[in-house]
Legacy VTK file of the C-alpha trace (Angstrom):
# vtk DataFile Version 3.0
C-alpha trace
ASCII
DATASET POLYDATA
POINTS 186 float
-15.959 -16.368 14.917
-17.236 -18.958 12.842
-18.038 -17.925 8.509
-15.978 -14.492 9.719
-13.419 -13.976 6.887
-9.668 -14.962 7.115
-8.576 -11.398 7.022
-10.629 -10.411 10.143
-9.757 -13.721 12.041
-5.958 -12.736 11.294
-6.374 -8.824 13.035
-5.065 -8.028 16.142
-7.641 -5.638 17.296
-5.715 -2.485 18.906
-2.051 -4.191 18.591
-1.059 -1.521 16.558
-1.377 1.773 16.554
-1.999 4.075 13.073
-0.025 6.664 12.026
-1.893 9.720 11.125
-2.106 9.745 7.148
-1.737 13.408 5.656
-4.732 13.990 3.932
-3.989 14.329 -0.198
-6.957 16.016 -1.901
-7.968 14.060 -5.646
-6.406 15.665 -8.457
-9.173 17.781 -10.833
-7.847 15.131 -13.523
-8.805 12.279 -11.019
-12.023 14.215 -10.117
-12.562 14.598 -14.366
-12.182 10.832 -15.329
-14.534 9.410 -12.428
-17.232 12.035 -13.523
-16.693 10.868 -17.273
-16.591 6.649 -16.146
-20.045 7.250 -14.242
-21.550 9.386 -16.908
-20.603 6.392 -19.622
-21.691 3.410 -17.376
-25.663 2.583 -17.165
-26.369 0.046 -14.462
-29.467 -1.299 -16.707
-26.802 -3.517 -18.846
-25.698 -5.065 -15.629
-26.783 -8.702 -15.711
-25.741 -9.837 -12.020
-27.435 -7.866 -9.178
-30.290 -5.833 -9.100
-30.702 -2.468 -10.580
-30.243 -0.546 -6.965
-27.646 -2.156 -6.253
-25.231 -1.456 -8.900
-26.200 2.202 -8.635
-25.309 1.796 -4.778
-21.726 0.840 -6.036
-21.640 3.556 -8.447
-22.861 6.002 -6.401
-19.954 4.974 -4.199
-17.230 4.739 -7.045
-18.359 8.692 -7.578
-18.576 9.718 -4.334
-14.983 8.379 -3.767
-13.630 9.444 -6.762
-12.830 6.015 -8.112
-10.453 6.774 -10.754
-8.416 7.535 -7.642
-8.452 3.950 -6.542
-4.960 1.985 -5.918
-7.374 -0.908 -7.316
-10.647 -0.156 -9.645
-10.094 -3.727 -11.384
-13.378 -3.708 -13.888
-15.092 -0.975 -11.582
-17.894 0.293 -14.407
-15.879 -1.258 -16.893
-17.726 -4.645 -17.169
-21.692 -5.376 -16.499
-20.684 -7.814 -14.516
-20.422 -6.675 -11.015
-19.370 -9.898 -9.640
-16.079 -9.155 -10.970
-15.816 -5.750 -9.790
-12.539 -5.529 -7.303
-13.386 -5.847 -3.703
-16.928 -7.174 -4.230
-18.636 -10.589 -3.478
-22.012 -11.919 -5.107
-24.218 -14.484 -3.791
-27.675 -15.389 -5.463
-28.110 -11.779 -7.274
-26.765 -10.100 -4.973
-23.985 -7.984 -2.984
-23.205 -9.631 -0.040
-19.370 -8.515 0.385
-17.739 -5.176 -0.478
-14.401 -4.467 0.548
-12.169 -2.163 -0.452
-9.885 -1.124 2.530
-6.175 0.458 1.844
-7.621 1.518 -1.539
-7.104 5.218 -1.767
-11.252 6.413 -1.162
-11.538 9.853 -0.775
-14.433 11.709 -0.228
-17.499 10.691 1.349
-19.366 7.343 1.923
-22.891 7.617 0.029
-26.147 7.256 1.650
-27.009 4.729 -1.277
-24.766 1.972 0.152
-28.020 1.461 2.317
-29.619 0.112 -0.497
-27.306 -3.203 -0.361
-29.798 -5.216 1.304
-27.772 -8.130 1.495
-24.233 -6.961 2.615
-22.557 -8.979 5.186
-19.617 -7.134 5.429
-18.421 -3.748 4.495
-15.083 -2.713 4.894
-13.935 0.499 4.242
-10.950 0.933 6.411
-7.851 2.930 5.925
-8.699 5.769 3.350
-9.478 8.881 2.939
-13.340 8.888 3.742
-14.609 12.158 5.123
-18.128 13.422 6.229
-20.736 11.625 8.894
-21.727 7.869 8.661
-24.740 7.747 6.322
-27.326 7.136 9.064
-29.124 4.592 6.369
-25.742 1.960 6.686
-29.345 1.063 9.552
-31.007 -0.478 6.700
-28.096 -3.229 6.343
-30.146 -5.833 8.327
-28.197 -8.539 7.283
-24.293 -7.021 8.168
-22.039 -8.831 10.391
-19.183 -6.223 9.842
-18.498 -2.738 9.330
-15.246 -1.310 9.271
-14.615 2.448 9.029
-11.885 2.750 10.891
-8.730 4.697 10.243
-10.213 7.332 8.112
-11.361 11.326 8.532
-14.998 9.997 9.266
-16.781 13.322 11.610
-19.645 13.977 13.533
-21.266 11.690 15.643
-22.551 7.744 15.260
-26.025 7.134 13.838
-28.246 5.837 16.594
-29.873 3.980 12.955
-26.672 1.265 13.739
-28.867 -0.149 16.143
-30.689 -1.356 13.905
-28.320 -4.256 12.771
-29.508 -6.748 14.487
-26.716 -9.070 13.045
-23.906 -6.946 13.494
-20.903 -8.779 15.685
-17.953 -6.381 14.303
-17.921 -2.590 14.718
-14.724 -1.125 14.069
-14.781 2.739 14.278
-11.822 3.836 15.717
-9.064 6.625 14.437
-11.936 9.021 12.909
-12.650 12.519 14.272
-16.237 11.139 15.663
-18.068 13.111 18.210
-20.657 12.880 20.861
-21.333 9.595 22.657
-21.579 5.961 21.719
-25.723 5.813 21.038
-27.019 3.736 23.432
-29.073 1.548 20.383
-25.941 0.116 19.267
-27.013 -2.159 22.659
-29.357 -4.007 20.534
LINES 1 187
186 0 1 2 3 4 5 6 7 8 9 10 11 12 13 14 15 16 17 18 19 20 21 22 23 24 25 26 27 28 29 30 31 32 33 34 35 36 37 38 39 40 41 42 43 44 45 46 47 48 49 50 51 52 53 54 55 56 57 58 59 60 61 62 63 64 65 66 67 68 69 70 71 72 73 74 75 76 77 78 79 80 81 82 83 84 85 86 87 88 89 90 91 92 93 94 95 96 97 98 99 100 101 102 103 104 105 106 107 108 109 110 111 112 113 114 115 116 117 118 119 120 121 122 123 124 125 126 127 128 129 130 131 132 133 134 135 136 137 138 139 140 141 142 143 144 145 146 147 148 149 150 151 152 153 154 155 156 157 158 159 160 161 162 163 164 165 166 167 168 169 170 171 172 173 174 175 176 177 178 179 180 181 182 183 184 185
């Protein structure tokens, strides 16, 4: 458990048990202003991470309808994405993005597997719908990944597996299907 963060250490894994959330759609206002925010903000003034990577988080903003957020604290506001709510830098790059309890809806974007460096992604608790972007596989260097308690479908990409650094997988109270693939063994 050691360099796992305090908020983790502090969960008592199935303790509790959610209450099913009624789903609330974004407003077309909602919808409107998150089109307009990632049609104004150019990731090529951003002078923290890489290129990619800020379009990963933009990508996600969009895809989540981020004017939606409870908190979008300097989210494509600032070209600083080290002060972006909910995200961690470390030498250049993302290494922690976490936005759980936060109000996402929609779907989580394939791009996110273009954050090379994430150790943990946390997600949990909102409105995400759709599959699990098979490419979250390219995160070689996550520890955690929390998706639980959202409307996440379909069944879990056998690409997991490929996280060799992985110690937390929290998936539970989704609507996923099919069996556990046996590559999340490695």
């Amino acid at each position: 458990e050691e360099g796992m963060p305090e908020e983790l250490l502090s969960h008592e894994y199935g303790s509790h048990i959610q209450e099913k959330r009624e789903y609330v759609p974004p407003s077309a206002e909602v919808i409107a202003q998150t089109k307009a925010q990632v049609d104004s903000f150019s990731c090529a003034s951003v002078t923290d991470v890489p290129v990619t990577e800020c379009e990963a988080l933009v990508a996600l903003y969009q895809s989540t309808n981020g004017a939606g957020w409870k908190n979008n604290h300097n989210w494509l506001v600032t070209d600083t994405v080290g002060t972006w709510y909910g995200i961690i830098i470390s030498s250049g790059h993302v290494i922690y993005l976490s936005l759980p309890f936060n109000n996402l809806n929609g779907s989580i974007p394939s791009e996110l597997g273009n954050l090379s460096n994430l150790q943990h992604l946390d997600l949990e608790n909102n409105q995400l719908s759709g599959s699990i972007p098979p490419e979250l596989g390219n995160l070689s260097n996550l520890v955690t990944l929390r998706l639980l308690s959202n409307q996440l479908s379909g069944s879990i990409p056998s690409a997991l597996g490929n996280l060799s650094n992985l110690q937390y997988l929290l998936l539970e109270n989704n609507q996923l299907s099919g069996s556990i693939p046996p590559e999340l063994g490695n």
